[in-house]
C-alpha positions in Angstrom: 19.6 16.1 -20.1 22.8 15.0 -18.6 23.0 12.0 -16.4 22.5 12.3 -12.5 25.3 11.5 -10.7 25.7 9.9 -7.4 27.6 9.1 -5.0 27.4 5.7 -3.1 28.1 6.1 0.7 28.9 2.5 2.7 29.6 1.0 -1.3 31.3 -2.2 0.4 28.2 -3.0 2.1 25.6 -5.0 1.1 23.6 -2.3 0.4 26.3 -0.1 -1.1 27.7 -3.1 -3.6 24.0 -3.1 -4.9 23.7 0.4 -5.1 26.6 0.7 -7.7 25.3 -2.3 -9.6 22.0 -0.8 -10.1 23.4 2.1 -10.9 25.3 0.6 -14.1 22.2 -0.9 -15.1 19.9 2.0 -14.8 19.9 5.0 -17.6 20.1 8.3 -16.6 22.4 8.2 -13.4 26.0 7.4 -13.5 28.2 6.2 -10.8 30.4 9.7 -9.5 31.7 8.1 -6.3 32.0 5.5 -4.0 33.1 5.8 -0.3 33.6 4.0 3.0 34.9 5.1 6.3 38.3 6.1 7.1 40.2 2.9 7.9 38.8 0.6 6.2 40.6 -2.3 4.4 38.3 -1.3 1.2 39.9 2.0 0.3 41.5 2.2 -3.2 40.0 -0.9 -4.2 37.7 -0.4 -7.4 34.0 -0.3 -6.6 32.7 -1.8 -9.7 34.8 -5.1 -8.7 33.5 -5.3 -5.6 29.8 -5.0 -6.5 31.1 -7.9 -8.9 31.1 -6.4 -12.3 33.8 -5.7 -14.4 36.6 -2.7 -12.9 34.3 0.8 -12.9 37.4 2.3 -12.2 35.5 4.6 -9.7 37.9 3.8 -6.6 36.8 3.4 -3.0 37.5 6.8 -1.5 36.8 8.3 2.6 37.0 11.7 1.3 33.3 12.2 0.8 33.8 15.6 0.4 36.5 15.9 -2.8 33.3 14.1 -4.8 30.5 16.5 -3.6 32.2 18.9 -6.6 31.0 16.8 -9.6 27.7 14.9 -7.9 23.8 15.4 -7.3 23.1 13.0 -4.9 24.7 10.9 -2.2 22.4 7.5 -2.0 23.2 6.3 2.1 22.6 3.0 3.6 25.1 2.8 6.1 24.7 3.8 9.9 23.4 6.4 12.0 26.4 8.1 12.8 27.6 8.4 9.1 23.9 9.2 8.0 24.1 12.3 10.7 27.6 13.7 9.2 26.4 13.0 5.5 23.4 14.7 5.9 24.9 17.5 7.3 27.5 17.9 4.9 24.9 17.4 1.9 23.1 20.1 3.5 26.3 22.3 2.9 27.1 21.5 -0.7 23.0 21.4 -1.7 23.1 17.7 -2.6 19.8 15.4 -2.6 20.6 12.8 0.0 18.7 9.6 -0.3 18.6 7.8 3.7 17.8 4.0 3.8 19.8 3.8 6.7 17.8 2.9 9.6 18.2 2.5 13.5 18.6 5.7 14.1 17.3 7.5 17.5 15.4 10.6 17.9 18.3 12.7 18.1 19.9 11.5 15.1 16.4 12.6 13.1 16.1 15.6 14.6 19.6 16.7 12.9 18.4 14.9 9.7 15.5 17.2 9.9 17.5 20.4 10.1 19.7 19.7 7.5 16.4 19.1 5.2 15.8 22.6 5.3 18.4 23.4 3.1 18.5 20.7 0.9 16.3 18.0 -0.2 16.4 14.6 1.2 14.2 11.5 1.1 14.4 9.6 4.4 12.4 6.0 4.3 13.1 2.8 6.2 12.3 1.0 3.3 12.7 2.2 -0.6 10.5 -0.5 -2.2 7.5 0.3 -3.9 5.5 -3.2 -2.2 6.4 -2.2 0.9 5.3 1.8 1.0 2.1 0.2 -1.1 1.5 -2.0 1.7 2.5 0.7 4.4 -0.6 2.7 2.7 -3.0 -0.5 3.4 -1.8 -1.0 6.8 -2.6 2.3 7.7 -6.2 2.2 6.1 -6.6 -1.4 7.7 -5.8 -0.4 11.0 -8.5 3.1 10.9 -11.0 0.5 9.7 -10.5 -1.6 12.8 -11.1 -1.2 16.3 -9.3 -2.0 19.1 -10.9 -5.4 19.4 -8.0 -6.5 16.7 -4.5 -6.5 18.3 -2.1 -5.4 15.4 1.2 -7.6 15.5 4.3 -6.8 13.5 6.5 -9.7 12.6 9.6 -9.3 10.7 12.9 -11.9 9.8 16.7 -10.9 8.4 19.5 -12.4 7.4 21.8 -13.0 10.8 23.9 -10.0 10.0 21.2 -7.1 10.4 22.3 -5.1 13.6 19.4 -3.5 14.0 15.4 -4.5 15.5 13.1 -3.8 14.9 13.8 -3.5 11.2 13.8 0.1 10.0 10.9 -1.6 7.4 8.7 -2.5 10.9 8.8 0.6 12.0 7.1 2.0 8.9 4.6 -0.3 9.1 4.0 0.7 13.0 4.3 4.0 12.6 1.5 3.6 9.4 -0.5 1.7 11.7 -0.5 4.2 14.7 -1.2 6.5 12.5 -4.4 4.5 11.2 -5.5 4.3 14.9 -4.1 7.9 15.8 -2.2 7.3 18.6 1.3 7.9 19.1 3.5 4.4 18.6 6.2 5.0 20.9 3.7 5.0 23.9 1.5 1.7 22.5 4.5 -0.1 21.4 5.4 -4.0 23.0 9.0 -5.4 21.9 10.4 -8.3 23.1 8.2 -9.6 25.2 10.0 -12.4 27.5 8.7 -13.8 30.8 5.9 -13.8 32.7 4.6 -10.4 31.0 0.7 -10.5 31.6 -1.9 -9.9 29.6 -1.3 -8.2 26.2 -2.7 -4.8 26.4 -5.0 -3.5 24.8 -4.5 -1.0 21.9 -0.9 -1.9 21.7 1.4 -2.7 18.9 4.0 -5.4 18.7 7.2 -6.3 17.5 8.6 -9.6 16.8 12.2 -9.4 15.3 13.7 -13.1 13.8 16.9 -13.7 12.2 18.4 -15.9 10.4 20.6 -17.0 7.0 20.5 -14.8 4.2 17.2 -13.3 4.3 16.8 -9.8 2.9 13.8 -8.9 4.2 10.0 -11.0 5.1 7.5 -8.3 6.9 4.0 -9.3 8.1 1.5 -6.9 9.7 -1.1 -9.2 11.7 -4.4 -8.0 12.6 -5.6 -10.7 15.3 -9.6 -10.3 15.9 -12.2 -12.7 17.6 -12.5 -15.8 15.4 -10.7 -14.1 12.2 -6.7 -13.1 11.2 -6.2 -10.5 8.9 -2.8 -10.8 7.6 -0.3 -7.9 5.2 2.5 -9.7 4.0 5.7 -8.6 2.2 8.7 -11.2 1.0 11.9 -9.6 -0.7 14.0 -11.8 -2.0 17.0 -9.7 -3.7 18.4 -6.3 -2.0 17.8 -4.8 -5.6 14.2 -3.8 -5.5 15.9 -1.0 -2.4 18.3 0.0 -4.8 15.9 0.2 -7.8 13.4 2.7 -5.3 16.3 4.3 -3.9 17.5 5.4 -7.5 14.1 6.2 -8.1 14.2 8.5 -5.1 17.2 10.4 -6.0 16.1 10.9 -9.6 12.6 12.5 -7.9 14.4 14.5 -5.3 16.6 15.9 -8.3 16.1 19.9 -8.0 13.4 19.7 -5.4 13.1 22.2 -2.8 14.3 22.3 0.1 12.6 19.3 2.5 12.6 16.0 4.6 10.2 14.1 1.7 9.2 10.1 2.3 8.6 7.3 -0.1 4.6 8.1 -0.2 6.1 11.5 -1.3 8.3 9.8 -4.4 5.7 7.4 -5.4 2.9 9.7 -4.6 1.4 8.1 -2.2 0.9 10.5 0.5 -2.8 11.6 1.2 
């Protein structure tokens, strides 16, 4: 079988620059593309030199298009507006698209959504298998429990993340909302500042820290009476995201049609 290739969207990101080194690493895909947006002081530089490897000599291209002829997939961690079009234009040339990007509002999924249902496309806030894993427990944890545990999310990233809560919080909110079945964006507390009152009961909270170089420290706290349950996740190089993300693509690879998840990929979806 001939090699997958994909196409790295944002490669002079953090994200994107460990995309492309995963990529050279891993068998079966090979590296068709690299892009970044129009303007940017990256184009035409080679993308194999920026992930800090040898010259690839894939250059740094804002055509996105011109390299949907000769790809499969187009792996995207880069933001929501970018995530929207690319989505949209996978949907047009029946490319997998593999989303890791995350901040993105209601709207933006709702577009994402529609341009699942003509080709496939694995959407996660977080591509590591320890963190879906862990998504799976919180979820079972928080059915288990009543409301007489208060379910706290904390999460910390390096002082360049844009975004909170982290796209990885989220899952774990939505996992756990799910465990209690209620909807989270009615029982969800962020930033709580002030003279806010009581904490209410049933809620979920969201404590966003950053700081340094940290790529990623989740913790899902279930607080009872007189006991502390505690889920905790530490990644310490961006490369376990690429490593799921590649392992996403390489699923998705002539699936029908779909909006699929991580649970879906590692087959952990009830």
């Amino acid at each position: 079988m001939p090699d997958m290739r994909l196409i790295v969207a944002g490669a002079g990101g953090r994200m994107g620059r460990t995309l492309v080194k995963a990529i050279s690493e891993t068998p079966g895909v090979v590296l068709a593309g690299a892009t970044e947006g129009e303007g940017s002081p990256l184009i035409g530089q080679d993308s194999g030199m920026l992930a800090g490897m040898p010259p690839n000599r894939v250059l740094v291209t804002s055509d996105v298009r011109a390299l949907t002829m000769a790809a499969d997939a187009i792996l995207d961690f880069t933001v929501p507006a970018a995530t929207v079009k690319l989505s949209a234009l996978a949907a047009e040339t029946h490319l997998a698209h593999i989303i890791g990007t995350t901040g993105m509002s209601g709207a933006d999924d709702a577009l994402v959504a529609e341009a699942a249902k003509k080709t496939a496309i694995v959407k996660s806030g977080n591509m590591s298998l320890g963190v879906n894993l862990l998504a799976v427990l919180t979820r079972k944890v928080a059915q288990a429990l009543d409301e007489e545990f208060d379910i706290e999310i904390v999460e910390m990233h390096h002082n360049k993340k844009v975004d909170a809560p982290s796209g990885t919080a989220l899952l774990f909110g939505e996992a756990a909302a799910q465990g209690r079945k209620v909807d989270l964006k009615t029982h969800s507390e962020h930033g709580r500042d002030g003279h806010t009152g009581a904490r209410k009961v049933g809620s979920i909270g969201f404590a966003s820290l950053r700081g340094g170089t940290v790529a990623g420290d989740h913790s899902v706290i279930f607080a009872g009476v007189d006991e502390r349950i505690e889920l905790t996740h530490k990644a310490t190089d961006r490369m376990i995201f690429a490593r799921g993300a590649l392992k996403a693509a390489k699923w998705a690879h002539g699936r029908p049609p779909g909006l699929y998840s991580m649970l879906d990929v590692l087959g952990l979806k009830d």
